[in-house]
DRENDO-321857 format. One record per residue: residue number from 0; residue in three letters; z, x, y of N, C-alpha, C, CB in turn. Coordinates in pm, 1 decimal, padded with zeros to 6 digits, always signed. Each point is the difference from the previous one (the first is absolute). Glycine has a CB too. Layout:
N
[NUM 'ALA' [Z X Y] [Z X Y] [Z X Y] [Z X Y]]
...
# end
This chain:
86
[0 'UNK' [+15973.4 +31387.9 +26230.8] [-00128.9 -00037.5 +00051.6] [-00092.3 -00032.8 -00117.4] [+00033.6 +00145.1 +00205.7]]
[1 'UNK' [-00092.2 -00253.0 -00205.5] [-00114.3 -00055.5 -00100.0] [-00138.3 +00002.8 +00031.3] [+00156.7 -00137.3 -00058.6]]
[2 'UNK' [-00208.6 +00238.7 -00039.1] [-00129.7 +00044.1 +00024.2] [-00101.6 -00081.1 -00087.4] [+00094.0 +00230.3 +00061.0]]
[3 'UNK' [-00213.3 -00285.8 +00020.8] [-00110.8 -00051.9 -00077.5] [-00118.7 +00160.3 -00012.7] [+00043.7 -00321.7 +00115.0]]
[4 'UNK' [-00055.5 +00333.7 -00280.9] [-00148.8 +00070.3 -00036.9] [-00056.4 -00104.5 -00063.9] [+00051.1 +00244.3 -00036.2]]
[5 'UNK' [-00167.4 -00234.3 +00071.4] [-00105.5 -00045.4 -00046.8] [-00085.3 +00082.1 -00069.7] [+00030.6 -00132.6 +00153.7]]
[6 'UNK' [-00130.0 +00080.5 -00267.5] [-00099.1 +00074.2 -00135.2] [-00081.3 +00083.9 +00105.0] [-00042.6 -00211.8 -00225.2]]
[7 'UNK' [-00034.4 +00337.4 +00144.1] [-00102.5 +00066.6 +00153.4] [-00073.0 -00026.4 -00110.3] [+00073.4 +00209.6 +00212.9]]
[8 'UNK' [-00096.0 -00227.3 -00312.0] [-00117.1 +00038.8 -00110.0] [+00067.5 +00130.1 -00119.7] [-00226.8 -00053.5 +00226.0]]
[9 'UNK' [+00320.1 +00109.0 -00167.8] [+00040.1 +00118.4 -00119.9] [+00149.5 +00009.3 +00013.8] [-00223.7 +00160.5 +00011.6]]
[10 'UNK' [+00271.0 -00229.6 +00090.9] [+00178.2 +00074.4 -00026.6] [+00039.0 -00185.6 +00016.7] [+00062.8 +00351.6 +00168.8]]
[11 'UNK' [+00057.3 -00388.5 -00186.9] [+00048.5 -00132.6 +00009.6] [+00123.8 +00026.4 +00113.5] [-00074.1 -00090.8 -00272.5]]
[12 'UNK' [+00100.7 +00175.8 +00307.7] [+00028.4 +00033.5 +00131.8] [-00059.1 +00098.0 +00070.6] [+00168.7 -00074.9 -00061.6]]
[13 'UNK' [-00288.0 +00055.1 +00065.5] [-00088.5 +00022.5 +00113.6] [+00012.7 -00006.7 +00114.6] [-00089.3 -00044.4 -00113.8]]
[14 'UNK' [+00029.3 -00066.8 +00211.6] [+00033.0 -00015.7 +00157.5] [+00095.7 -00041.4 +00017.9] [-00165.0 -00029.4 +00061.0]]
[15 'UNK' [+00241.9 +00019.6 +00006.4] [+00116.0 -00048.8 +00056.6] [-00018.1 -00120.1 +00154.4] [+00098.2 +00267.8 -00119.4]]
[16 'UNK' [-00100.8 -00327.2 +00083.6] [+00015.0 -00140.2 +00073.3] [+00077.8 -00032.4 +00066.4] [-00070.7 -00057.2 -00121.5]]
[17 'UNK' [+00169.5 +00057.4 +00138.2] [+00117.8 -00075.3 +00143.1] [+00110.8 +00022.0 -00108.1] [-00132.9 -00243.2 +00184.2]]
[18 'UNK' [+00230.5 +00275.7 -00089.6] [+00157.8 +00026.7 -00005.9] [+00092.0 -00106.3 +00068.1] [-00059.0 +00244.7 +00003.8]]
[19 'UNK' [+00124.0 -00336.2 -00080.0] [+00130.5 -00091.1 +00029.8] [+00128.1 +00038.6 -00043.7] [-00139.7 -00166.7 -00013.2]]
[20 'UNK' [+00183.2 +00078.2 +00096.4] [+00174.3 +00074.5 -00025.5] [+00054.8 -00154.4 -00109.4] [+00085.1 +00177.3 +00334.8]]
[21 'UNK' [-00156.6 -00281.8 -00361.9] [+00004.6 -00101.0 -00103.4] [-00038.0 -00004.4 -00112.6] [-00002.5 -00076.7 +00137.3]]
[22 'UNK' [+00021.6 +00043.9 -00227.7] [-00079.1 -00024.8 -00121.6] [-00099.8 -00159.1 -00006.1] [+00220.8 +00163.2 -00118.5]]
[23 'UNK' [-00118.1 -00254.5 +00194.0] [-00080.3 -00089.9 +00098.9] [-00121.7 -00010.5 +00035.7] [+00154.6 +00018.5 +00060.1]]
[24 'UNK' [-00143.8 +00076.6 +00073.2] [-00086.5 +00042.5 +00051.7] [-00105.6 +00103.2 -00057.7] [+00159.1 -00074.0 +00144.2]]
[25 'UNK' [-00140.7 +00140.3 -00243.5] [-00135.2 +00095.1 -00046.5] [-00014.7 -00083.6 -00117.4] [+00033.6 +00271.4 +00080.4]]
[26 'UNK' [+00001.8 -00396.4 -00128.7] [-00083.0 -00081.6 -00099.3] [-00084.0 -00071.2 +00110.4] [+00175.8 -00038.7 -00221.1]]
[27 'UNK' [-00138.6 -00001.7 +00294.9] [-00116.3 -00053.4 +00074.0] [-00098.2 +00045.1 +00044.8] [+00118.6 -00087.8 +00034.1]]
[28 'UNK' [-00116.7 +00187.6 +00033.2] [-00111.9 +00137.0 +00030.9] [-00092.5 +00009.4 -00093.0] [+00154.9 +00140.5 +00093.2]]
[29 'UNK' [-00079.0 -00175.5 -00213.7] [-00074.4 +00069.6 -00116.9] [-00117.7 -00089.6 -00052.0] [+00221.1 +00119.9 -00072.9]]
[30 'UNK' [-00096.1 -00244.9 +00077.8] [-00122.1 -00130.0 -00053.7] [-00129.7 +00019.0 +00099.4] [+00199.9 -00214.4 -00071.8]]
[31 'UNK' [-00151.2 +00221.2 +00197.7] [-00098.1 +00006.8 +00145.0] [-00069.8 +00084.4 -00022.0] [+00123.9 -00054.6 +00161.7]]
[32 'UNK' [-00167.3 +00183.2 -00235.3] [-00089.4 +00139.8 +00016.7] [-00009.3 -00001.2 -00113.0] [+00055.6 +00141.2 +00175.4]]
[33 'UNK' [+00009.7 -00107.7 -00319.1] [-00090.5 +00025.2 -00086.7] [-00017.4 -00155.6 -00063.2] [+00063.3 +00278.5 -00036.5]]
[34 'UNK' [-00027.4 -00411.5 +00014.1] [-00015.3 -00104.0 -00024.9] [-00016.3 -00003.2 -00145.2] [-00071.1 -00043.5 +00219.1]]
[35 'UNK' [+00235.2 +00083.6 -00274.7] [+00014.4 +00052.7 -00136.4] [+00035.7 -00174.2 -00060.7] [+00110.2 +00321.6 +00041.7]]
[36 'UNK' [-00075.0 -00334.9 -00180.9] [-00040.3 -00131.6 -00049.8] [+00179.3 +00005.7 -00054.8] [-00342.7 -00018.6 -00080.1]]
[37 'UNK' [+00415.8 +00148.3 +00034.2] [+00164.7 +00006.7 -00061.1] [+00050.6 +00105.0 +00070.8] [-00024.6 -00072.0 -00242.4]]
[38 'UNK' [+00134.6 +00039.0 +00213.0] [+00076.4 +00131.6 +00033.4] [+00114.2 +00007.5 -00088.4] [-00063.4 +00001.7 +00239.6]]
[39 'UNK' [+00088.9 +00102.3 -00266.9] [+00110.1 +00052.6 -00129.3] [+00085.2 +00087.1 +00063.6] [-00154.0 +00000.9 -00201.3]]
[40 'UNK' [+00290.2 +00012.4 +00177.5] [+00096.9 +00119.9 +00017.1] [-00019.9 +00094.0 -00118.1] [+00177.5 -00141.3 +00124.6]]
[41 'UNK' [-00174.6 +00257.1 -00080.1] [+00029.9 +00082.8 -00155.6] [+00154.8 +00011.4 -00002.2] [-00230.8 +00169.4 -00012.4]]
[42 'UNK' [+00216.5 -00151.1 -00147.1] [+00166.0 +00000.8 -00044.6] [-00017.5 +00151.5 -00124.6] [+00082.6 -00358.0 +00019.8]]
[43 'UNK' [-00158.4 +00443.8 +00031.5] [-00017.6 +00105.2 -00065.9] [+00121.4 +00122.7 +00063.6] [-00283.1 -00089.1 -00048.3]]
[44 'UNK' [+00330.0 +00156.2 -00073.2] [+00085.0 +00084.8 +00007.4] [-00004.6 +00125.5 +00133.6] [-00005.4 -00078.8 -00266.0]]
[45 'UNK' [-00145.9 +00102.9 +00222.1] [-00026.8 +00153.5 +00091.8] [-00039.2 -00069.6 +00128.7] [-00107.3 +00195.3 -00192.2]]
[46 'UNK' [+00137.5 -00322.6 +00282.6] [+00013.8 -00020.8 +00110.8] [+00177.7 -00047.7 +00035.4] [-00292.3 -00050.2 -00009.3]]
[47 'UNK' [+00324.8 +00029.4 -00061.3] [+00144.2 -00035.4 -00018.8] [+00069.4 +00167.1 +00037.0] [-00035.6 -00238.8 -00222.4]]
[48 'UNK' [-00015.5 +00332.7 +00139.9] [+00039.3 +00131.3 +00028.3] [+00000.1 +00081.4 +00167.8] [-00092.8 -00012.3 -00261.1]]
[49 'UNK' [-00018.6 -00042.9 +00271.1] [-00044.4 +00068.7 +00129.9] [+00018.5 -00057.8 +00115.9] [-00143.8 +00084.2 -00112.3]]
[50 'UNK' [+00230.8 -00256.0 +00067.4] [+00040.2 -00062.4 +00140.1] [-00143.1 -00074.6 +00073.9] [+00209.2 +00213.6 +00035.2]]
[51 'UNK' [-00271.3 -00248.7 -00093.4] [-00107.9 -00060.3 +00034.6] [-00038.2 -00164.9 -00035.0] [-00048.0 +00249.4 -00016.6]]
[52 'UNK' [+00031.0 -00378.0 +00077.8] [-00018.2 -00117.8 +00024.6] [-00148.9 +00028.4 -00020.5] [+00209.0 -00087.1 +00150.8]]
[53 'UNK' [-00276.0 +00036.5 -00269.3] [-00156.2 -00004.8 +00024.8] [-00037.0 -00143.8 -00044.4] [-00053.8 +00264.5 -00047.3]]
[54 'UNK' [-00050.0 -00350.9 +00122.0] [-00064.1 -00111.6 -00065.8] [-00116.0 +00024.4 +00014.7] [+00142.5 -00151.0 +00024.3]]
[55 'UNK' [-00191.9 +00097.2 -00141.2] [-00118.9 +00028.1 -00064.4] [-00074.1 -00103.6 +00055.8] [+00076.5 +00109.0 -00206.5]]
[56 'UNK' [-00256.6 -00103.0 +00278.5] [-00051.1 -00113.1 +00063.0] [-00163.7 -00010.3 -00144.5] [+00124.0 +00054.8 +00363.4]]
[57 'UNK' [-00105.3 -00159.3 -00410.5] [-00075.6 -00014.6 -00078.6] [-00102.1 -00113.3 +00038.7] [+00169.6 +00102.6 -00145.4]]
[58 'UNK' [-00303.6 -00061.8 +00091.3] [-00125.2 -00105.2 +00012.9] [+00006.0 -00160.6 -00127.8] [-00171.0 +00280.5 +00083.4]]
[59 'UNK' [+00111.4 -00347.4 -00062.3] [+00022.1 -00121.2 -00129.4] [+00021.8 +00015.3 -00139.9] [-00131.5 -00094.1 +00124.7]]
[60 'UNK' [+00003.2 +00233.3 -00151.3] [-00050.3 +00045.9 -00130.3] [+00146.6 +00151.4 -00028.7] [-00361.9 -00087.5 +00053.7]]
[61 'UNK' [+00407.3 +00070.4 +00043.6] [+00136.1 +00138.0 -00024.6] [-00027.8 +00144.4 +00029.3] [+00076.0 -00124.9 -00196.0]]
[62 'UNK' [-00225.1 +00134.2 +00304.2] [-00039.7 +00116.7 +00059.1] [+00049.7 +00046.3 +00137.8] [-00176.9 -00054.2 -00134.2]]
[63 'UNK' [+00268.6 +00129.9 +00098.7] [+00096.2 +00103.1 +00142.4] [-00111.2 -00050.1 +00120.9] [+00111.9 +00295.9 -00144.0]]
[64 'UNK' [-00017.2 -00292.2 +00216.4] [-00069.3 +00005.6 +00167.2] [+00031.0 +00053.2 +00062.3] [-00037.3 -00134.1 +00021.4]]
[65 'UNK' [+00220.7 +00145.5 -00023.6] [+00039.3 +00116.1 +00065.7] [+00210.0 -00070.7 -00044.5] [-00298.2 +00084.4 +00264.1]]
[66 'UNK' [+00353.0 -00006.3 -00136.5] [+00150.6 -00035.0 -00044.9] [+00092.4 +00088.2 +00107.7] [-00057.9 -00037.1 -00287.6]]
[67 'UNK' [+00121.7 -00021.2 +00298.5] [+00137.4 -00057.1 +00109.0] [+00133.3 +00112.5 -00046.9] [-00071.5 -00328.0 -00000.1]]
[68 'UNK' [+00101.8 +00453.4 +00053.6] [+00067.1 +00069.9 -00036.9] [+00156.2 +00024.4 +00052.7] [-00229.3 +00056.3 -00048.1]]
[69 'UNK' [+00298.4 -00041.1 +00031.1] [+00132.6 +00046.9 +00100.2] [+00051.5 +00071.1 -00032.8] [+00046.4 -00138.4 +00066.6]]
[70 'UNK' [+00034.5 +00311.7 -00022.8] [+00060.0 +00017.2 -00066.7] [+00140.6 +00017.6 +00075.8] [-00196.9 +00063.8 -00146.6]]
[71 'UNK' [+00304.4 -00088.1 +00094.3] [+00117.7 -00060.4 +00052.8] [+00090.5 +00132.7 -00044.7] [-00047.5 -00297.2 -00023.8]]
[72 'UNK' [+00187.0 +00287.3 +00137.4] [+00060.7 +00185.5 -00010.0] [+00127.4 -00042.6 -00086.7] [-00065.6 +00147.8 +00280.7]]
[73 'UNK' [+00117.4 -00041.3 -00311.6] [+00166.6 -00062.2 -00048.7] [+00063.3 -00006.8 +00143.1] [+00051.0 +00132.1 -00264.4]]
[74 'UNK' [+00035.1 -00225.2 +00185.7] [+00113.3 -00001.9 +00114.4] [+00107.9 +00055.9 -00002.7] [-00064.7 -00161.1 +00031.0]]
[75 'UNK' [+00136.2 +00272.3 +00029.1] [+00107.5 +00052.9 -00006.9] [+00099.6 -00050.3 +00126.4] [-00129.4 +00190.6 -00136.5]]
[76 'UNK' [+00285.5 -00174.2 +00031.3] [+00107.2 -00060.5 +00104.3] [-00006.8 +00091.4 +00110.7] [+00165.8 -00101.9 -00166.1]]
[77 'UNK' [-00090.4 +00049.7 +00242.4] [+00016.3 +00081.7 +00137.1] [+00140.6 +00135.3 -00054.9] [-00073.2 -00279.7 +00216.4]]
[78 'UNK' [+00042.6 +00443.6 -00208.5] [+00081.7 +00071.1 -00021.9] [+00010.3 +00034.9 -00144.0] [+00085.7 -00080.6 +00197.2]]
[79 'UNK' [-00236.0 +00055.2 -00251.2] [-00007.8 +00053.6 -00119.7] [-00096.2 +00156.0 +00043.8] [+00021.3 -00279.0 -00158.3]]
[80 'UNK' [-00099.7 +00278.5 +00236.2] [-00090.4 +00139.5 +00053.8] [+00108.7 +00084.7 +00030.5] [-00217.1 -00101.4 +00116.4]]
[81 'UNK' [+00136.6 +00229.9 -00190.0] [+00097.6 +00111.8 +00011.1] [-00050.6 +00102.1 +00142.6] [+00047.1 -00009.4 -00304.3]]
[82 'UNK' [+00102.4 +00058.5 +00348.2] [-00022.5 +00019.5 +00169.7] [-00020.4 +00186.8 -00007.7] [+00204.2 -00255.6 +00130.4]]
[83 'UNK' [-00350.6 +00301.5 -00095.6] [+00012.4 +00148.0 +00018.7] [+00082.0 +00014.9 +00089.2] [-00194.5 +00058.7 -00057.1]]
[84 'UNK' [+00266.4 +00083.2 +00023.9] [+00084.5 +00052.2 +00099.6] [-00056.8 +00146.0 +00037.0] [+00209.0 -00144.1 -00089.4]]
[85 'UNK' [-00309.9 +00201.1 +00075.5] [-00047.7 +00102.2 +00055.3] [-00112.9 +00107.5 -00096.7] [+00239.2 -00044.3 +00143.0]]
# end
């Protein structure tokens, strides 16, 4: 699920704005509500770690507005979970 936050004035994920199941679809939302000027992927390590898709929504001059988060699960094969037995 792809979450739009938007700036409140002190956190850069502040409010939270609308939830899509696209990346598609919550760039558009995004252009539509906060009417950001770029958008960037991060390619930073400590979101790479934590399984997290973030784009960055930037103003002309390169002032945050807000940003587009996901965070995505591992995938395990089928019959790798280990089965309690009591």
């Amino acid at each position: 699920m792809w979450k739009i936050y938007k700036w409140n004035g002190h956190y850069i994920m502040g409010d939270l704005i609308s939830e899509h199941s696209s990346e598609a679809s919550a760039l558009k939302a995004a252009k539509k509500k906060i009417n950001y000027a770029r958008s960037e992927r991060s390619t930073l390590p400590s979101f790479k770690a934590r399984k997290e898709i973030v784009i960055w929504l930037d103003a002309d001059n390169g002032t945050p507005l807000g940003l587009i988060i996901k965070k995505t699960r591992k995938k395990t094969k089928k019959g790798d979970e280990t089965v309690s037995t009591g």
